[in-house]
C-alpha positions as CSV (number, residue, x, y, z in Angstrom):
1,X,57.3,-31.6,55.0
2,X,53.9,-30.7,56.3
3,X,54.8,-27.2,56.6
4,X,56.1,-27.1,53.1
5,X,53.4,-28.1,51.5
6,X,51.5,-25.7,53.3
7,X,53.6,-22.7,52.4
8,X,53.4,-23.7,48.9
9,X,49.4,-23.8,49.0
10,X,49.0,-20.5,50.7
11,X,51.8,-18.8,48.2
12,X,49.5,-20.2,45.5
13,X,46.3,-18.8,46.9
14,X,48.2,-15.4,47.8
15,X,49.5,-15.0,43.6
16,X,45.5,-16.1,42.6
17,X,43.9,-14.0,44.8
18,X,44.1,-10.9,42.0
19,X,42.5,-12.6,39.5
20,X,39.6,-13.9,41.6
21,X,38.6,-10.7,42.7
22,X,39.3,-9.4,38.7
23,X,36.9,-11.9,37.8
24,X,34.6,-11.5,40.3
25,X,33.8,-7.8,39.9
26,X,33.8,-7.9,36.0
27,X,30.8,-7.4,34.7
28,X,28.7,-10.6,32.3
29,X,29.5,-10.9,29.2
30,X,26.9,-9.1,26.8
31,X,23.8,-11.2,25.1
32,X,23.9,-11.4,21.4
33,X,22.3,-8.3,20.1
34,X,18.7,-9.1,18.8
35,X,18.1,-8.3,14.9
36,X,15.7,-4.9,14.4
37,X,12.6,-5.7,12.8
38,X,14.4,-4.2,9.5
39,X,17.3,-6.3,9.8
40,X,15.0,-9.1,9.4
41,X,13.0,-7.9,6.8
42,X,16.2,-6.9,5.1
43,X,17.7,-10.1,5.4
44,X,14.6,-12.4,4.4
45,X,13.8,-9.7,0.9
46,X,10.9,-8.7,2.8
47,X,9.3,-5.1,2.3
48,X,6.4,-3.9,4.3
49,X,4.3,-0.6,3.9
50,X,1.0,0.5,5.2
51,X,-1.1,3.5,5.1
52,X,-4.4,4.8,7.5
53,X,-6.6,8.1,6.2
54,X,-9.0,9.5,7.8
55,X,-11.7,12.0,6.5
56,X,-14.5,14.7,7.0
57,X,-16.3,16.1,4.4
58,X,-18.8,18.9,3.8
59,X,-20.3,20.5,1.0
60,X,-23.8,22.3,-0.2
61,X,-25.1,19.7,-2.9
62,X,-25.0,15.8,-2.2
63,X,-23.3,14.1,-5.5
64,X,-24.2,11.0,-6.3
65,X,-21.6,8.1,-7.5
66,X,-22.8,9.3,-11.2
67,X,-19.7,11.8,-10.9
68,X,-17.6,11.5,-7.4
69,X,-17.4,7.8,-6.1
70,X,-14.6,8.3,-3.0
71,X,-15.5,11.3,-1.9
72,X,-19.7,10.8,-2.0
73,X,-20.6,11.3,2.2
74,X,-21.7,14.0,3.0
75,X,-21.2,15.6,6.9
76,X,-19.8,12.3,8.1
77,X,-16.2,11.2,8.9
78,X,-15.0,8.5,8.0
79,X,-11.4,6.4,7.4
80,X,-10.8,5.9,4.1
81,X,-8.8,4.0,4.1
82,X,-6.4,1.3,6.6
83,X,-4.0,-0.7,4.3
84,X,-1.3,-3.2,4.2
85,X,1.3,-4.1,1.1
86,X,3.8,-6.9,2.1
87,X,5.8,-7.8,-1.3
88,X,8.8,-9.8,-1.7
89,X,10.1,-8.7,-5.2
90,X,13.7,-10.2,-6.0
91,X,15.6,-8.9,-9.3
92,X,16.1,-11.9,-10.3
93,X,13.5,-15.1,-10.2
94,X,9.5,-15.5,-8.1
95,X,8.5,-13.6,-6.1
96,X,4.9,-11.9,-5.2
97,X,3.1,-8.9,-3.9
98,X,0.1,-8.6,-1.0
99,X,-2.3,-5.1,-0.3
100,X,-5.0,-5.7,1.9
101,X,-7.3,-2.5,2.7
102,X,-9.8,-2.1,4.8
103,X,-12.5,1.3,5.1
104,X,-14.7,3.0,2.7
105,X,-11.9,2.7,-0.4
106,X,-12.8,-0.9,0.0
107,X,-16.4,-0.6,-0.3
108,X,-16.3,1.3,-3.4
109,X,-13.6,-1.6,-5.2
110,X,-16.0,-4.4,-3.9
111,X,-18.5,-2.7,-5.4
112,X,-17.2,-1.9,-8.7
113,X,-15.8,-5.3,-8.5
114,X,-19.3,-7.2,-7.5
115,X,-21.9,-5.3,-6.1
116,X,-21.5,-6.3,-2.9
117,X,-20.3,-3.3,-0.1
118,X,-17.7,-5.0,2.0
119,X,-15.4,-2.9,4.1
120,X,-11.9,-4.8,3.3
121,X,-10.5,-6.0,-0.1
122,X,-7.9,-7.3,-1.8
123,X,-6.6,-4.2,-3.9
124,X,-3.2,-6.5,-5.6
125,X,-2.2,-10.2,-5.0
126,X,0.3,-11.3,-7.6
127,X,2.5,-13.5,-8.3
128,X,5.7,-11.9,-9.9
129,X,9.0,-13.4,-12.2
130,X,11.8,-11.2,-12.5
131,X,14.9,-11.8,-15.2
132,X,17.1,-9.0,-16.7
133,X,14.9,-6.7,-17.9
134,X,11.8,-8.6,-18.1
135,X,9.6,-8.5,-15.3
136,X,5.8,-10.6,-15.4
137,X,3.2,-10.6,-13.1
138,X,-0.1,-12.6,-13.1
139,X,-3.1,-12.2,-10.5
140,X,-5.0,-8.3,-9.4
141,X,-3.5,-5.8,-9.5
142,X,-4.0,-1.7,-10.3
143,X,-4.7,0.0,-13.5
144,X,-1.4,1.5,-15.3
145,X,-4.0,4.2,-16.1
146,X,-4.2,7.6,-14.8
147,X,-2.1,10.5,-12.8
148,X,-3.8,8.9,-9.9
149,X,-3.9,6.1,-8.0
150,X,-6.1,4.6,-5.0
151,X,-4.0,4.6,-2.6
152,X,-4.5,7.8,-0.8
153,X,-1.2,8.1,0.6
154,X,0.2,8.6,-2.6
155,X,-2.1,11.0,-4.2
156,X,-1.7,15.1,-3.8
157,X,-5.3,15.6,-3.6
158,X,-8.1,14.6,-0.9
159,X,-10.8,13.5,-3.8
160,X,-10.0,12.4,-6.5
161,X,-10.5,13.8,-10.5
162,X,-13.1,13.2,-12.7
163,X,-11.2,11.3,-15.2
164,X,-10.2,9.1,-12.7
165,X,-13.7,8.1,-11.4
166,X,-15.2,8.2,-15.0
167,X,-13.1,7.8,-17.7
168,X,-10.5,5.2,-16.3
169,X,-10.6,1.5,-14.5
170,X,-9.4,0.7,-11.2
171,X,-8.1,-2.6,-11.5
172,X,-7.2,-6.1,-13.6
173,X,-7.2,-9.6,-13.2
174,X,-4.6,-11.5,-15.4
175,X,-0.9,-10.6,-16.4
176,X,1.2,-8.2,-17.2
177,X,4.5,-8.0,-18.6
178,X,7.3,-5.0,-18.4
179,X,10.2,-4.6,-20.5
180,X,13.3,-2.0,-19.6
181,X,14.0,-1.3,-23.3
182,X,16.7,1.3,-22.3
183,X,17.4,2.5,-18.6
184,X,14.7,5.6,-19.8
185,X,11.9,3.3,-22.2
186,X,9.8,0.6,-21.0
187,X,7.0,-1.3,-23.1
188,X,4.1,-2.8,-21.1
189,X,1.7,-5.3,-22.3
190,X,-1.1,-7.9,-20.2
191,X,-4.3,-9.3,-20.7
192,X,-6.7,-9.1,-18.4
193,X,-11.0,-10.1,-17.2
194,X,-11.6,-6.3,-18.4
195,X,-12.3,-3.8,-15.9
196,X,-12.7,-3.7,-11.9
197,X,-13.1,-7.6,-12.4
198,X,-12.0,-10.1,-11.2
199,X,-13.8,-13.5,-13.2
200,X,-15.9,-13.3,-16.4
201,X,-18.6,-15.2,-17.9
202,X,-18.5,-13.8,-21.9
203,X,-15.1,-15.7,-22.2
204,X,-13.4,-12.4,-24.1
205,X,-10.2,-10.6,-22.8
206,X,-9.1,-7.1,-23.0
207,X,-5.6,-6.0,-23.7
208,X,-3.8,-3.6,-21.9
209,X,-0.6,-1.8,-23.8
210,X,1.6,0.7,-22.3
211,X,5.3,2.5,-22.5
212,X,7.2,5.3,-20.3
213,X,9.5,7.5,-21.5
214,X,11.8,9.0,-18.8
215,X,14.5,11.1,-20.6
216,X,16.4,12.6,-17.7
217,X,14.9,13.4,-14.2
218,X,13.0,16.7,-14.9
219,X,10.8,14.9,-17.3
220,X,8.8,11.8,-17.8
221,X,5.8,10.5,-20.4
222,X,3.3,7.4,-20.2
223,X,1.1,5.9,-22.8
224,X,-1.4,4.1,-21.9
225,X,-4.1,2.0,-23.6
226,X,-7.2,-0.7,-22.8
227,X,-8.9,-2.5,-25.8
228,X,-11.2,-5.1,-25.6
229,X,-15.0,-6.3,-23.9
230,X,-15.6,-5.2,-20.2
231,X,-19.2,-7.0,-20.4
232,X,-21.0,-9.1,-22.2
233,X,-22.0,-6.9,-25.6
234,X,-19.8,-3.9,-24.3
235,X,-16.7,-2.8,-25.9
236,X,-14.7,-0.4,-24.4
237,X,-11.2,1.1,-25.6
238,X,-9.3,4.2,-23.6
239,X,-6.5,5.8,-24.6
240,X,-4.3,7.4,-21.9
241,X,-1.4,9.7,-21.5
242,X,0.4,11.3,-18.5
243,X,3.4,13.8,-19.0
244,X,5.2,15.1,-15.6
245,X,7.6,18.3,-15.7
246,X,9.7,18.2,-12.3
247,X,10.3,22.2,-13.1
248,X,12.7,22.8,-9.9
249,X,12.7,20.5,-6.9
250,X,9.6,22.4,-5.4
251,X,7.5,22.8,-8.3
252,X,6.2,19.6,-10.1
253,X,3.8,19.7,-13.5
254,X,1.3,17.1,-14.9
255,X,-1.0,16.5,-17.6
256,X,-3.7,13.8,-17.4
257,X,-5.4,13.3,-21.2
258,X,-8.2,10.5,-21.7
259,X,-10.0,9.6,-24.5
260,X,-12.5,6.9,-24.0
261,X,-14.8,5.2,-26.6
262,X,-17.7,3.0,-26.1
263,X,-19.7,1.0,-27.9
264,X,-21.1,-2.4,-28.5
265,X,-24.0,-5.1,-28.9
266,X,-26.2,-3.6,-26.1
267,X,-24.1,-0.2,-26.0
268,X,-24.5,2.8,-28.2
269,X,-21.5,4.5,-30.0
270,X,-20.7,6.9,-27.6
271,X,-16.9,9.1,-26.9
272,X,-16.1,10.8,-23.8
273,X,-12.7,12.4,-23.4
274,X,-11.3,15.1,-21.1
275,X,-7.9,16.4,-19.4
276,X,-6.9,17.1,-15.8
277,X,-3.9,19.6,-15.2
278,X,-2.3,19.6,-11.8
279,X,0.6,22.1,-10.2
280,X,2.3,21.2,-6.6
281,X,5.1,23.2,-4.9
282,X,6.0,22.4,-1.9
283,X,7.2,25.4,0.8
284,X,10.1,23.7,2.5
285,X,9.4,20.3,4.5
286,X,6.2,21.0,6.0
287,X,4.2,23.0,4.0
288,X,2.8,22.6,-0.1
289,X,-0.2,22.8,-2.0
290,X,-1.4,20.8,-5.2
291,X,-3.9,22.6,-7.7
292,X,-6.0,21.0,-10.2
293,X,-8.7,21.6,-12.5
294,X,-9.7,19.5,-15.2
295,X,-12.6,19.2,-17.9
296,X,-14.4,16.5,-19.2
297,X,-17.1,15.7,-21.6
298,X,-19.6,13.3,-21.3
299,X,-21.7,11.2,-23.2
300,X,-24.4,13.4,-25.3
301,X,-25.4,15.3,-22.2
302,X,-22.6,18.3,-21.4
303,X,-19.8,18.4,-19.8
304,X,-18.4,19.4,-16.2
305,X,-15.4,21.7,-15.3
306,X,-13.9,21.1,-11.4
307,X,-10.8,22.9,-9.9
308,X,-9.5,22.1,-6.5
309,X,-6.8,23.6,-4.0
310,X,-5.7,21.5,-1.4
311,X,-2.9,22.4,1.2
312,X,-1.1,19.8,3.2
313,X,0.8,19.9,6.1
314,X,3.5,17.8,7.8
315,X,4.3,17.6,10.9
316,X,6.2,15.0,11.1
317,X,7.8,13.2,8.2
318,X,4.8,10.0,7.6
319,X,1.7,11.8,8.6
320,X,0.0,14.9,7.1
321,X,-3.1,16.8,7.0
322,X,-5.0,18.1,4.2
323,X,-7.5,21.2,3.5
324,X,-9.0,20.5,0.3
325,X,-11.8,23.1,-1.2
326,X,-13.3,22.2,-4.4
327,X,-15.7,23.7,-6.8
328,X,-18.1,21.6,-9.8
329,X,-19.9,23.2,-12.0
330,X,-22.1,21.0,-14.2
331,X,-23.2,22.4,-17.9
332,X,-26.8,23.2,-18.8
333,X,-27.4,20.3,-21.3
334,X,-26.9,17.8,-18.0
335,X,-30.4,18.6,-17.0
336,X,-32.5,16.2,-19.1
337,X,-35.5,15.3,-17.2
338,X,-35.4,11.7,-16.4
339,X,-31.2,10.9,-16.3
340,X,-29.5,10.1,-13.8
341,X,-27.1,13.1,-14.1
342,X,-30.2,15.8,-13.1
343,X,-29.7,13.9,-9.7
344,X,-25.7,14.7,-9.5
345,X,-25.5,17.6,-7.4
346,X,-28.7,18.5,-5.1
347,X,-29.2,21.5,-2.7
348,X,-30.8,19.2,-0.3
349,X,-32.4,15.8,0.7
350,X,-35.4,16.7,-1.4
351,X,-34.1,15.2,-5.2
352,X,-36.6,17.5,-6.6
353,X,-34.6,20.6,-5.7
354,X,-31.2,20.5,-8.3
355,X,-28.1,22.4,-9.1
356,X,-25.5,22.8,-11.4
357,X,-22.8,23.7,-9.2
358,X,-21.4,22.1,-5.9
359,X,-18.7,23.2,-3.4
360,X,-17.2,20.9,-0.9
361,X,-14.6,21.6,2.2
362,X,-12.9,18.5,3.2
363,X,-10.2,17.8,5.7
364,X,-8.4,14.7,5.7
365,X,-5.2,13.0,8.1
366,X,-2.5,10.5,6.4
367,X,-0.1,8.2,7.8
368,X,2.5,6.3,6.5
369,X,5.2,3.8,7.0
370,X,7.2,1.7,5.2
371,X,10.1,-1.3,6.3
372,X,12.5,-1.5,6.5
């Protein structure tokens, strides 16, 4: 009986054998596979973007703010700009929208904002409602006027035109609500503090109306327009329109038209208007170049003429560097004694010494990113 039992045991341990040494040499079982950072983001709505430029820049006068406000340094680098948007924008119900930047594109917002110089800011933080084709947002956020935008990143150009840093605002506080008329017309409309403000004390609004037209994808139009108090005793009303031609996939065309119109309690009645015109083709993946030259008018003292040729180049898909070479030419009825535009462009540290011409070389690095 013993030995029975043991033949049985060791006839067992002979047909399991196999298996033991299957299992034994077979390798672990995987770990779960952990979620990419895009996944995530993906899965949660999230979308995250950021940009950092970088900048020298020389040239043989030193303009003042009066007519160039991001591109004022002269012989210095500097970064421009460090930002970060984080949004979370559903079609349908809330959501909001974050950009945080940081460098001297902040200085210039806090102090067309404030006064004050500080190096970061809060370019846009909205809240945002989303149903069919309405969409509202209240809080900052960036002017609807203009061919271009602060973000450098997403402009063609290293400085930036003259209508943009005279004629147009930067940013609102308030609301704004978008309507998808057709899949090709939108209407816009908000109310907002003004201009590059953020609270008011003289209690009045200004109204902010817009609509795109985008018949197919070679062409698109924007209307634009501000009405309303940006101070206390000034009135201020602009009228902007943008037209883009997409004339092959290289070759992109736009128009930039203002017309703005002061006046007021403690402003005179004054009209400044003037047009930018831009052309950028591109020369495969890593190579293109953006031209613009623009005029503008200004109030009862002349007017200035710029053009500007800037060539980029890509290395790699989210960074690029740009030669920019620019030339302004101011007219001779700027050069009444005692105004702040005989100070605009001076041949040297000495502001006795003046010009009516300036010439800048700038170079400038971009990188981008966006998630997921």
């Amino acid at each position: 009986m013993r030995n029975t039992t043991r033949a049985i045991i060791a006839a067992a341990i002979v047909a399991a054998a196999p298996r033991l040494i299957l299992a034994a040499d077979a390798p672990a079982a995987p770990a779960p596979a952990v979620p990419a950072l895009g996944d995530l983001l993906t899965a949660w709505g999230l979308t995250v973007s950021g940009d950092v430029a970088a900048s020298f820049y020389h040239s043989n006068g030193y303009p003042e703010s009066t007519f160039r406000e991001f591109d004022q340094d002269h012989d210095s680098f500097q970064l421009d700009e460090a930002g970060l948007q984080i949004g979370y924008q559903p079609k349908q119900g809330v959501g909001g929208f974050v950009d945080i930047i940081a460098g001297t594109d902040a200085q210039i917002l806090n102090g067309a904002e404030s006064g004050n110089g500080n190096s970061v800011d809060v370019r846009q933080a909205y809240l945002q409602y989303a149903t069919g084709p309405l969409t509202v947002i209240a809080g900052k956020f960036v002017t609807l006027a203009g061919a271009e935008v602060i973000n450098p990143s997403q402009n063609t150009n290293f400085s930036r035109s003259l209508l943009f840093t005279q004629l147009e605002p930067l940013d609102h506080t308030g609301f704004r609500a978008t309507y998808a008329v057709t899949d090709t017309v939108s209407v816009i409309v908000g109310v907002n503090n003004g201009w590059n403000s953020t609270d008011t004390n003289f209690g009045s609004k200004t109204g902010e109306f817009g609509a795109t037209f985008a018949p197919n994808k070679m062409l698109s139009f924007a209307a634009t327009g501000y009405f309303g108090k940006i101070d206390d005793g000034v009135d201020l009303s602009l009228m902007d329109f943008v037209g883009t031609y997409n004339v092959t996939s290289a070759l992109t065309l736009m128009l930039n038209v203002d017309a703005l119109q002061e006046s007021g309690e403690f402003s005179s009645h004054s009209h400044q208007n003037g047009f930018a015109a831009y052309a950028n083709y591109g020369f495969g993946d890593m190579w293109r170049t953006s031209i613009r030259t623009e005029y503008v008018n200004f109030v009862g003292v002349g007017h200035e003429i710029e053009g500007t040729v800037t060539v980029g180049y890509s290395p790699v898909k989210n960074f690029e560097i740009r030669g920019e070479l620019r030339y302004d030419k101011l007219s001779d009825g700027l050069y009444n004694s005692g105004t702040a535009y005989t100070r605009a462009f001076s041949n040297s540290e000495d502001e006795d010494t003046f010009a009516n011409n300036n010439t800048e070389f700038a170079i400038q690095g971009v990188y981008k990113f966006s998630l997921p």
